[in-house]
C-alpha positions as CSV (number, residue, x, y, z in Angstrom):
1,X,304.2,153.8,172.3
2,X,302.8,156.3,170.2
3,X,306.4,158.1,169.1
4,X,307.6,155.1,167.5
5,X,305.0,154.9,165.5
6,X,304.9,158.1,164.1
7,X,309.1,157.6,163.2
8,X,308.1,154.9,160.8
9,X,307.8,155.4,157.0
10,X,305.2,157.2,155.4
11,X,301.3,155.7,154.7
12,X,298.6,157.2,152.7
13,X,295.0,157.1,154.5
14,X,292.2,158.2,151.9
15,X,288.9,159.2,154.3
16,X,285.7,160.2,153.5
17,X,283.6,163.4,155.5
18,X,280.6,164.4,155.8
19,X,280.3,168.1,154.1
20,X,280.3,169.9,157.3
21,X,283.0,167.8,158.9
22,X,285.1,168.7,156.1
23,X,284.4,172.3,156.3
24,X,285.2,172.3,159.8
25,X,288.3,171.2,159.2
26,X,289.0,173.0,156.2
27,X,288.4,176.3,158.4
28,X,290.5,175.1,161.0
29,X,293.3,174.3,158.9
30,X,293.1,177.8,157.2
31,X,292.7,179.2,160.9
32,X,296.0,177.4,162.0
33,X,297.7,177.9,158.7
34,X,298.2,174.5,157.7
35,X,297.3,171.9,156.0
36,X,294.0,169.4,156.2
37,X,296.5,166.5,156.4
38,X,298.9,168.1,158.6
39,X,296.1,168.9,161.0
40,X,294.5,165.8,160.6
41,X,298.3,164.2,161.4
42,X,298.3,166.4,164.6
43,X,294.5,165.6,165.7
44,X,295.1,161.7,165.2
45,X,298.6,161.9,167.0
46,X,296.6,163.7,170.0
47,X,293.5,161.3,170.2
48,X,296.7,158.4,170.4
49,X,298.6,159.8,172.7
50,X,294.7,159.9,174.7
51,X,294.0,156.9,174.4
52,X,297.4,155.8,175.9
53,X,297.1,157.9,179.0
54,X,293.8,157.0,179.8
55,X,294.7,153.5,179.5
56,X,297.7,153.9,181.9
57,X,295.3,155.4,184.2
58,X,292.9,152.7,183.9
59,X,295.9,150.2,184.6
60,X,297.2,152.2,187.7
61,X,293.5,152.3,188.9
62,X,293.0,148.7,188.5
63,X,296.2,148.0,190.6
64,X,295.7,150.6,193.5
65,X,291.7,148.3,193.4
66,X,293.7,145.4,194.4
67,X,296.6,146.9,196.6
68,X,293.4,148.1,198.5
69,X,292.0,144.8,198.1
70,X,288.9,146.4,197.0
71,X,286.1,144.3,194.4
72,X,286.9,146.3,191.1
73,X,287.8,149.8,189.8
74,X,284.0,150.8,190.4
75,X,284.5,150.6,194.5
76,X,287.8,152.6,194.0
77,X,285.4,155.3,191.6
78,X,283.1,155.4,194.8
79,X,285.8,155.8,197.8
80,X,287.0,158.8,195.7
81,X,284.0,160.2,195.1
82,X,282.9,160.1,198.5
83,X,286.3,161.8,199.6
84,X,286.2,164.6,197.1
85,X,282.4,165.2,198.3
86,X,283.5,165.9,202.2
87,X,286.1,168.8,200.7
């Protein structure tokens, strides 16, 4: 889970950015009053934490496909759709 990693020891990560990425985030961080690597810290942290959810979802998708006994997670997609589209 993403928490434990983030109570583990301390790693350096040297990047490279394109000039306006870098600005971007340069502004920001002055905008937010912190710093690039603190913000950088907080941005990674949230695309983790993401990445989990959405694959949680996925999972619980893929098993409410075959409580339905339904062919995949696409035929689940289009049952839903359809609903949402008569409200």
């Amino acid at each position: 889970m993403v928490t434990e990693v983030f109570k583990m020891g301390r790693k350096i990560l040297n990047i490279s950015l394109p000039e306006e990425l870098y600005a971007a985030v340069d502004d920001l961080a002055a905008e937010e009053n912190k710093s690039k690597a603190e913000l950088a810290r907080e941005i990674l942290r949230e695309y983790i934490t993401k990445r989990e959810r959405w694959a949680l979802l996925r999972s619980w998708g893929e098993q409410t496909a075959q409580g339905y006994n339904l062919a995949d997670v696409d035929e689940l997609e289009t049952i839903i759709h359809q609903y949402r589209d008569t409200k």
